[in-house]
N, C-alpha and C positions, 0 to 999 in steps of 0.2 A: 737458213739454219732452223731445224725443228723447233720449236718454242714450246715446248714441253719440257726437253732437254735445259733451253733458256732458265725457266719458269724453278726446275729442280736447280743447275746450279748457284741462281739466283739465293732459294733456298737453304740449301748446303753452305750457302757464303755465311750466312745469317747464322746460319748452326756454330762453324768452326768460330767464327770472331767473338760470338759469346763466350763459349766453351772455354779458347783459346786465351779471353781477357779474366778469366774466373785462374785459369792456370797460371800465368805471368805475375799478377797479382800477389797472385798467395805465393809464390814463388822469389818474387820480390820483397813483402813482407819478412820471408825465413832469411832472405841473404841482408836484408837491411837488419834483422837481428842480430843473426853470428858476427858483424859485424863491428855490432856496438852501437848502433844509434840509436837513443834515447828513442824507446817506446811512443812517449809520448810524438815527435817526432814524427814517427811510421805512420801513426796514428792522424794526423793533421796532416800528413801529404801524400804518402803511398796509397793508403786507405781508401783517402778522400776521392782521388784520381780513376780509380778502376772502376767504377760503374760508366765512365766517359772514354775508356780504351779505343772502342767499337766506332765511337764518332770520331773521334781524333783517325784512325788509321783510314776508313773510308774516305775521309776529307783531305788530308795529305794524299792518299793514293790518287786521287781525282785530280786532285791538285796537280800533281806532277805528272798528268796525261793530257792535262790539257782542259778539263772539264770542267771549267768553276760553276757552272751552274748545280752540278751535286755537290763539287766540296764546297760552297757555303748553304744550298741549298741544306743537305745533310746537317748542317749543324746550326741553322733557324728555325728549320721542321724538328729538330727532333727536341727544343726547348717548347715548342709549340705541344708538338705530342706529349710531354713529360708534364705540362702544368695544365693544358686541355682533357685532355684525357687522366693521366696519374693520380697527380694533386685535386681535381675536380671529383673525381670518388672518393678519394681517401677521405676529400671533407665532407663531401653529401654521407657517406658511411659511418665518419668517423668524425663529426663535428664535437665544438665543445672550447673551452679555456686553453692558452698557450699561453707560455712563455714568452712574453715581448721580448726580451733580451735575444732570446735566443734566435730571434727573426729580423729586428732591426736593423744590427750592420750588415747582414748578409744580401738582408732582403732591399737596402738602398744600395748595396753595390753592383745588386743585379739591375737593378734598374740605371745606375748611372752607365753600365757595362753597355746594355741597350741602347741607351742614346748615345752613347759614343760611336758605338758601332755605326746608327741612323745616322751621324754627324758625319761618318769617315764616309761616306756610301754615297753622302751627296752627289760627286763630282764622278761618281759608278765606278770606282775604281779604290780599294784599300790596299794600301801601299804600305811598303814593307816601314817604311818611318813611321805611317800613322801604328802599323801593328805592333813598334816598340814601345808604346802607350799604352796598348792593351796588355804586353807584357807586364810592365811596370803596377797594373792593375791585378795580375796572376802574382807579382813578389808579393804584394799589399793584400788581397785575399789569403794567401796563405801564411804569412807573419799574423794573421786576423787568427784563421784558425788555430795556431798553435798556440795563441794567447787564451786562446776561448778553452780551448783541450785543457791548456794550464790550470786554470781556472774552475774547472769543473773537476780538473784531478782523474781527468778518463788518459785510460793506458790500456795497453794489450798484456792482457793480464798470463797470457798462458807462458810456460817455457818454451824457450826455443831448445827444440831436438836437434845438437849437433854430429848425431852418430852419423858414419857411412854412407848405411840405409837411407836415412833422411837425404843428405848431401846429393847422392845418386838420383832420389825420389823429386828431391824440388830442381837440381840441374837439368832433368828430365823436362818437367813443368814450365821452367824457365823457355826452354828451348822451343819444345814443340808447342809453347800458349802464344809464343811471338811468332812460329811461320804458320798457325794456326789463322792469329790476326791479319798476317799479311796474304797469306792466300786468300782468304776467308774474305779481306776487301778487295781483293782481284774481283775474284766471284764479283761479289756486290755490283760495286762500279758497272766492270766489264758487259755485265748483263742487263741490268739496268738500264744502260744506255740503248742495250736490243729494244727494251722492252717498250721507251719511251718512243725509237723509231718506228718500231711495229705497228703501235696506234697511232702516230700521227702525233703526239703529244712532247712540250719541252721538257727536257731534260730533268726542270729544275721540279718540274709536277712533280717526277716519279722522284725526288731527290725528298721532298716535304712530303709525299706520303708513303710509299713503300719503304723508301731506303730509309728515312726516318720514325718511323714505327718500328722498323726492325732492327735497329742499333740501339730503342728506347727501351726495350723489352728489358736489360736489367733493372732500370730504374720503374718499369710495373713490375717484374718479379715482388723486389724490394717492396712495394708501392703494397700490396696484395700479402704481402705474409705480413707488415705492419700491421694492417689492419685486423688478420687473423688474429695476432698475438698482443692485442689492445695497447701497440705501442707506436701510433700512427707517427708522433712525432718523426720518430727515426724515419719514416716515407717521405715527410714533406721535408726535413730538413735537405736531407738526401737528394732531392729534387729543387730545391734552392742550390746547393753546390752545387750541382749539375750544370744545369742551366746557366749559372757564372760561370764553369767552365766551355761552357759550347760557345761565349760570347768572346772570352777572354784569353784562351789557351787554342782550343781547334782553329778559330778563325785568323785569328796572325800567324798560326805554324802554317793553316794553308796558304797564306799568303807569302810567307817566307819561299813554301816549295815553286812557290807562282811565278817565270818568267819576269812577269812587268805585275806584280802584283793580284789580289782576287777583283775580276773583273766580274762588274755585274750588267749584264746581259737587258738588252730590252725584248720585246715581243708584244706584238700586235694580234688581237683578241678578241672575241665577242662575250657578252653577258649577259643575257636576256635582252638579247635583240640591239645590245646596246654596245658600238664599234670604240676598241681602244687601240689605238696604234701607237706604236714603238713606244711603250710602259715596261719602266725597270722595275719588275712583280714585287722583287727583294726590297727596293725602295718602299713603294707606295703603299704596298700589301702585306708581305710577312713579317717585315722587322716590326711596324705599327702594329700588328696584330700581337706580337710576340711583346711589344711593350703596354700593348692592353690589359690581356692576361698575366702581367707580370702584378700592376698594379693591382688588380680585382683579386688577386691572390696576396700579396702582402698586405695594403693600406686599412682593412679590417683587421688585421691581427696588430698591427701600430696603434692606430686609433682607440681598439673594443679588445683588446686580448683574448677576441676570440673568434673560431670559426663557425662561418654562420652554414647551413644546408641551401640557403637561399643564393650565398654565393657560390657554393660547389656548382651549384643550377648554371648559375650566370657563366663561371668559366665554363661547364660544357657545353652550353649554348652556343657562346662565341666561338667553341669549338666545333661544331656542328655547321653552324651557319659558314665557317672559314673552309671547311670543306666543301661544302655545296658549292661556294666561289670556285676552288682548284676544281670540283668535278666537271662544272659548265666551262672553263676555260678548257680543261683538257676534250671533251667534248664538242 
């Protein structure tokens, strides 16, 4: 197969699931209006969930092909991406005093989401009982946020337009932002997998850096116009839910669409000269890594209420350095 061809619809995959999650959304948004559910509501769940569309549907799609090493792959890279990358500008650019409050339960329940995950992963395999756990942690984060929404007295302030026009306009959105999503992770997946064979490289490489940078792109959109508009908080919060949902929501739904659950995969490897054989990567390597920068991103703003430029450093660093490990193994 040409790999150009590969290379564009890989691409185009990437286009439509963004595009497609931006439509669904808002779209969702207007029908959970006319409906009647308390704003604040929309606002703590609907809301909350559409910057993670793109992850959730590439990891269920994989999931149900057979592929676990992208669908978990895709959604420990792309927490990786979102707090390496994202979070690590926002605060090297955007450093200064927060809000503890507003960091504290989030920012332990992403951490505790993580070691659950590392806990379920042990035995290389998350089973559909351990992912009822991680459910029960998706009720408990969002019964969190809507107490929080309460509390702060944030709603979606605009009217809901119930004319024709509209109805047609968001039915429209509705429709084509969900076969957007689901083709759009066909693409993804499908190509990706070219792409990983081509080189000679596993699956799950191309799942933590290609596939996941480019499901993560909302949350830099986001990540990069906070910053513009001196309201960073909305970036990093935003990238804390995130991240609880890649841990807690995509990774038990893939596991749900999974035969015998998400299996995690070993592979045998070199690293500067240095031989590792039959190493479950997701084990040893991404989820530790993903519970590093989890830390070095919360436990300063618990501690010091605030963010330091020293640790935006350190989370890109550790981001940097975790790539150079995925480039020499795929290598």
């Amino acid at each position: 197969m040409n790999m150009y061809l590969v290379y564009l619809l890989f691409a185009i995959g990437l286009i439509l699931i963004i595009k497609g999650g931006d439509w669904f959304v808002d779209a969702a948004v207007w029908l959970a209006g006319i409906t009647g559910i308390p704003h604040i509501i929309i606002g703590a769940t609907i809301v909350s969930l559409g910057t993670t569309l793109p992850e959730l549907f590439v990891s269920v799609n994989a999931s149900l092909k057979g592929i676990s090493d992208i669908a978990i792959g895709n959604a420990i890279g792309s927490t990786i991406c979102n707090t390496g990358l994202v979070a690590s500008l926002i605060i090297i650019f955007a450093s200064g005093e927060v809000n503890r409050n507003n960091y504290i339960k989030k920012g332990l329940l992403l951490i505790f989401s993580i070691s659950s995950v590392f806990y379920f992963s042990i035995d290389l395999v998350i089973s559909k009982y351990e992912s009822v756990f991680l459910f029960l942690l998706l009720l408990i984060y969002i019964i969190l946020n809507i107490r929080l929404a309460k509390n702060s007295n944030t709603i979606i302030s605009e009217e809901i337009d119930k004319s024709t026009d509209s109805l047609i306009k968001n039915g429209l959105k509705f429709v084509f932002g969900l076969l957007f999503i689901i083709v759009g992770a066909n693409f993804l997946v499908d190509n990706g997998v070219i792409i990983a064979k081509h080189f000679n490289v596993p699956e799950s490489i191309i799942a933590l850096t290609l596939v996941a940078l480019g499901t993560s792109l909302p949350e830099l959109i986001t990540g990069i116009s906070s910053i513009v508009k001196g309201n960073h908080h909305i970036g990093l919060g935003n990238i804390i839910g995130a991240n609880i949902l890649n841990y807690i929501l995509i990774i038990p739904t893939a596991s749900f669409f999974s035969e015998n659950g998400l299996i995690i995969n070993k592979y045998s490897f070199d690293i500067m000269g240095h031989n590792f054989v039959d190493v479950a990567q997701s084990l040893k390597l991404d989820i530790p890594v993903s519970l590093l920068m989890a830390f070095l991103f919360i436990f300063p703003v618990i501690i010091k209420e605030k963010n330091y430029k020293s640790q935006g450093f350190a989370i890109l660093g550790t981001y940097i350095v975790y790539l150079g490990i995925l480039l020499n193994i795929a290598i």
